[in-house]
C-alpha positions as CSV (number, residue, x, y, z in Angstrom):
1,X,-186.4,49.0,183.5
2,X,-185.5,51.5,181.3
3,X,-182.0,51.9,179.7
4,X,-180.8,55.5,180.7
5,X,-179.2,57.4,177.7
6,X,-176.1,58.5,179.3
7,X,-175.6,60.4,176.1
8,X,-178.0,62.5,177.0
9,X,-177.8,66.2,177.9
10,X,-179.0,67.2,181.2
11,X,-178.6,70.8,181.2
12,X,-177.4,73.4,178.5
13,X,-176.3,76.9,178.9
14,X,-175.9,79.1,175.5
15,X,-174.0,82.8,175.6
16,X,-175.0,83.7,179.3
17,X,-173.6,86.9,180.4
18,X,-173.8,88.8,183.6
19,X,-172.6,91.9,184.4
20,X,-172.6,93.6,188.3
21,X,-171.9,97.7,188.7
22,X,-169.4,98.8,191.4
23,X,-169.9,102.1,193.5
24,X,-166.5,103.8,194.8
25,X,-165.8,107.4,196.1
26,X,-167.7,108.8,198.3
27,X,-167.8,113.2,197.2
28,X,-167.9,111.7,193.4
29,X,-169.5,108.5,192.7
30,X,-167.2,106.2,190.2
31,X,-169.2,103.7,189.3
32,X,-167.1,100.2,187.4
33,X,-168.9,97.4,185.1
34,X,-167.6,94.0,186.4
35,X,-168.4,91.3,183.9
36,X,-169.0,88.3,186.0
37,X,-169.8,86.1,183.1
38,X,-169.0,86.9,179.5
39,X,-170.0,84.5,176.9
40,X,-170.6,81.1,178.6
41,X,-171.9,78.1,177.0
42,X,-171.7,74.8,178.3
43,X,-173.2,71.5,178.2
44,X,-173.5,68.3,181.0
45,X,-174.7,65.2,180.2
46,X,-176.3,62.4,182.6
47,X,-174.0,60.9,184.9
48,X,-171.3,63.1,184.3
49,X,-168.9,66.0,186.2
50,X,-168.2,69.2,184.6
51,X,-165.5,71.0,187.1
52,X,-165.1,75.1,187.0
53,X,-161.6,75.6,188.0
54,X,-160.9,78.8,189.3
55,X,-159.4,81.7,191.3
56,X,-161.5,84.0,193.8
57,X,-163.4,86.3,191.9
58,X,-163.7,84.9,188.8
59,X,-167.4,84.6,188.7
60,X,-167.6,80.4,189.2
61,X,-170.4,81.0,192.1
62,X,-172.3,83.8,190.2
63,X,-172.4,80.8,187.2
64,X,-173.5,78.6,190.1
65,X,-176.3,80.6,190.7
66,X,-177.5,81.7,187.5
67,X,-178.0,78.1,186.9
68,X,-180.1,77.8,190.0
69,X,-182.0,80.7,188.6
70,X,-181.0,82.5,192.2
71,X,-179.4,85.4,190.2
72,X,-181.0,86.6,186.9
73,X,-178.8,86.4,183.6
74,X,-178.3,90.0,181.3
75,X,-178.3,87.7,178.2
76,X,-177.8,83.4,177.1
77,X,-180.4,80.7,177.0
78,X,-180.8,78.2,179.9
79,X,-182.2,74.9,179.2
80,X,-182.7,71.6,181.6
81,X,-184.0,68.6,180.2
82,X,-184.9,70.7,177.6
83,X,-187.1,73.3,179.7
84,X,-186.1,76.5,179.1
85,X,-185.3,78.0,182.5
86,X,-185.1,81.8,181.7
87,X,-188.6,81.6,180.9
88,X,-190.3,79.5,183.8
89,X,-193.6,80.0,185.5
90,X,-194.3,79.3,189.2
91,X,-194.6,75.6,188.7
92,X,-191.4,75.2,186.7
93,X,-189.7,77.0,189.3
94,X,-190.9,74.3,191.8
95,X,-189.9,72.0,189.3
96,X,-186.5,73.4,189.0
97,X,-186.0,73.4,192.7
98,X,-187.1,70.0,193.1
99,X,-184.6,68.6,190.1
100,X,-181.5,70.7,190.8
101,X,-180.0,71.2,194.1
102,X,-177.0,72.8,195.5
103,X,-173.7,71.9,198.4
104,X,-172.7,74.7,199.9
105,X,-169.3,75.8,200.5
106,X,-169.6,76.6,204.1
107,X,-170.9,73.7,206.1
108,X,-171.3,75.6,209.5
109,X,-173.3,78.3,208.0
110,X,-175.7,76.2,205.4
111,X,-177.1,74.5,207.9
112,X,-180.2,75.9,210.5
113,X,-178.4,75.7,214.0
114,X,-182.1,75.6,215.5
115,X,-183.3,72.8,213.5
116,X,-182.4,68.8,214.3
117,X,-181.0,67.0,211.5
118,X,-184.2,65.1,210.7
119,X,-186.3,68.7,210.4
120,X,-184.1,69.8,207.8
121,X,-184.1,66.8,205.7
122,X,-187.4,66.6,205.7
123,X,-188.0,70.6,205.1
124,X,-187.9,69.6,201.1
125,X,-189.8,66.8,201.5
126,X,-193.0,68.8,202.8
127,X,-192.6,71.6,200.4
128,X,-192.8,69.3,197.8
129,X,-195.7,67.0,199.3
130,X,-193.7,63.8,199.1
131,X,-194.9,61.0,200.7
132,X,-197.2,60.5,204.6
133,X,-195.2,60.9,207.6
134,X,-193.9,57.1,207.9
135,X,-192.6,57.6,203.7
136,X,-190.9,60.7,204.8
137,X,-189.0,59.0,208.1
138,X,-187.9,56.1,206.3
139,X,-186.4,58.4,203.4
140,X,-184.6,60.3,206.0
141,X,-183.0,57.7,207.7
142,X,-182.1,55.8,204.2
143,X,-180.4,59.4,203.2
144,X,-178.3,59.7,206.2
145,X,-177.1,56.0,206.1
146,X,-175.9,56.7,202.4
147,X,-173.8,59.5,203.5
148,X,-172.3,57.5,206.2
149,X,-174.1,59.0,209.0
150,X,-176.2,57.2,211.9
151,X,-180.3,57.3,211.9
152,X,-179.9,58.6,215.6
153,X,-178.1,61.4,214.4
154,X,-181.2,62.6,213.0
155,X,-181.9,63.9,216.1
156,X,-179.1,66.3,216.9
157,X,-178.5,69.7,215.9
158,X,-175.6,70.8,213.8
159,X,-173.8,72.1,216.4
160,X,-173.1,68.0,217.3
161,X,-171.5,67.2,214.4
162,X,-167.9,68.2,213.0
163,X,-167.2,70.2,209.3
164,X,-166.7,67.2,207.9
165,X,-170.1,65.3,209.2
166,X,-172.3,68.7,208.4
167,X,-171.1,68.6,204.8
168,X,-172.2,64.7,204.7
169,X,-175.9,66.1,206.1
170,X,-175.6,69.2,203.4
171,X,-174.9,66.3,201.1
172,X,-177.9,64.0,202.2
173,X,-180.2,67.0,202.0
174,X,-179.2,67.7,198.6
175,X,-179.7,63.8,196.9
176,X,-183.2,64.1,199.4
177,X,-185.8,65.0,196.6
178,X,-183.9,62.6,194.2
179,X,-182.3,65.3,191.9
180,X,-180.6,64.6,188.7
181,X,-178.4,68.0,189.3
182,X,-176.5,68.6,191.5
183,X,-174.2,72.5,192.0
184,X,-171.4,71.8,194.1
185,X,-170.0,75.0,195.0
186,X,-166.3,74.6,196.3
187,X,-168.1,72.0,198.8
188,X,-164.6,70.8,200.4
189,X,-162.5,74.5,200.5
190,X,-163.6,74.8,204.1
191,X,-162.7,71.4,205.1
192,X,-159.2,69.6,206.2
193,X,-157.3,67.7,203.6
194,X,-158.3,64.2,205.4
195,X,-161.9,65.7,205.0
196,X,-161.8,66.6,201.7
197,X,-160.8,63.4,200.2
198,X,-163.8,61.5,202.1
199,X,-166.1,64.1,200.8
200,X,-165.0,63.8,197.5
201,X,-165.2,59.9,197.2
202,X,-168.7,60.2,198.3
203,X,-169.6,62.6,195.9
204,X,-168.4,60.0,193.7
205,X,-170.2,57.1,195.2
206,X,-173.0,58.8,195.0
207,X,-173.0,60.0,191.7
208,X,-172.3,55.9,190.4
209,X,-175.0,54.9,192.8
210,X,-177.8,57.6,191.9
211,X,-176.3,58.4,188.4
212,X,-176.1,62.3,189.7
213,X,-174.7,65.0,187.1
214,X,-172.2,67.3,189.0
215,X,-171.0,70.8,188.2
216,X,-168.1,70.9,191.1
217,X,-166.7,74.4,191.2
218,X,-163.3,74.7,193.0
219,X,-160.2,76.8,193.3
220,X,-157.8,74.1,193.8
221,X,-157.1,72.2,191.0
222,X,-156.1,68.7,192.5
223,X,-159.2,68.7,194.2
C-alpha cells in the first residue's frame, strides 16, 4: 500500500472575495455592499481540521459554499488536489461533488422526510454509478454501522430518528462516496450539549479511521 503524504495539501484557497448588495427603503432604493469575504487564503492538508470560528454573520457559510463551488467567488483562486475549481467543466464538477461533501447544520431539514434512510444513502451512489445493486446495499449498511446506527434503520424515515441520530445519517451520507473533504457547517449548533460531544468524537473517529480533511465551521469556540 501506499504511504499517504500527510504533508500534503488537500485544498487551497488564494485572495477569494465575495461581495452581496443589500436593498432597503422602499420610495428610494438604498442599496449597501456587504463584503462577505475579503481577502481569504487558506490552506488544509490531508488528515487535518481547519476550524472557522465565528459569530453570526460573518460570512463562515458563504466560505463554506464558495468552496463547494455552490456560490460563485468575485475574485481568489480555488485549488483541490491541485484542480483548479473556478475554472471546472461539467465533469470536474461531478468530480468535485463526488470528492468534497458537506454536514449540514440543521439535521431536521437536510434530510428528505419522504425518502427511507437507505434511498438517501444510496441517492449519491447512483448519480455517480457506483457499484450493482448488492455493492451498493452492502455499502449502505457498512456506512450506517460506522456511524453507530442499526442496518434496519435503513428502512425508516427521518421522522424515526432523534436530532442527534439524523446528524449520524447526514454524517454517513457525507463519508458515502468516500470523500477526502469534508465542510462541516456548524454540524452540532442545533443539537443538545450531550449530543454534541457524541457528534464531535465521531467526526473524530472518522476522520482517524478514513483519514478525512475537515473544515468545521462553528460559533462556539469550545466546540
Amino acid at each position: 500500500m501506499a504511504k499517504i503524504n500527510k504533508n500534503a495539501v488537500l485544498l487551497e484557497a488564494k485572495g477569494l472575495y465575495k461581495t452581496y448588495t443589500q436593498t432597503s427603503g422602499f420610495f428610494v432604493k438604498k442599496q449597501r455592499i456587504i463584503k462577505a469575504l475579503n481577502n481569504v487564503s487558506l490552506s488544509i492538508k490531508k488528515g487535518e481540521t481547519l476550524a472557522i470560528v465565528g459569530e453570526s454573520g460573518s460570512g463562515k457559510s458563504t466560505l463554506a459554499r464558495c468552496l463547494l463551488q455552490l456560490l460563485s467567488l468575485d475574485q481568489g483562486e480555488l485549488f483541490f488536489k491541485g484542480k483548479n475549481l473556478t475554472s471546472l467543466d461539467v465533469e470536474g464538477k461531478k468530480y468535485l461533488k463526488r470528492h468534497i461533501k458537506m454536514v449540514f447544520q440543521d439535521p431536521y431539514a437536510s434530510l428528505n422526510p419522504r425518502m427511507k434512510i437507505a434511498e438517501i444513502l444510496e441517492e449519491g451512489l447512483l448519480i455517480h454509478d457506483l457499484g450493482n445493486k448488492i455493492v451498493r446495499d452492502k455499502k449502505m449498511r457498512d456506512m450506517i454501522k460506522k456511524v453507530g446506527l442499526e442496518a434496519s434503520d435503513l428502512n425508516k424515515y427521518p421522522h424515526q430518528f432523534s436530532g442527534g441520530q439524523r446528524q449520524r445519517i447526514g454524517i454517513a451520507r457525507a463519508i458515502a462516496l468516500n470523500p477526502a473533504f469534508i465542510v462541516c457547517d456548524e454540524p452540532v449548533s442545533a443539537l443538545d450539549v450531550s449530543m454534541q460531544a457524541q457528534v464531535v468524537n465521531l467526526l473524530l473517529d472518522l476522520q482517524e479511521k478514513l483519514n478525512l480533511s475537515y473544515l468545521f465551521i462553528a460559533h462556539d469556540l469550545a466546540v
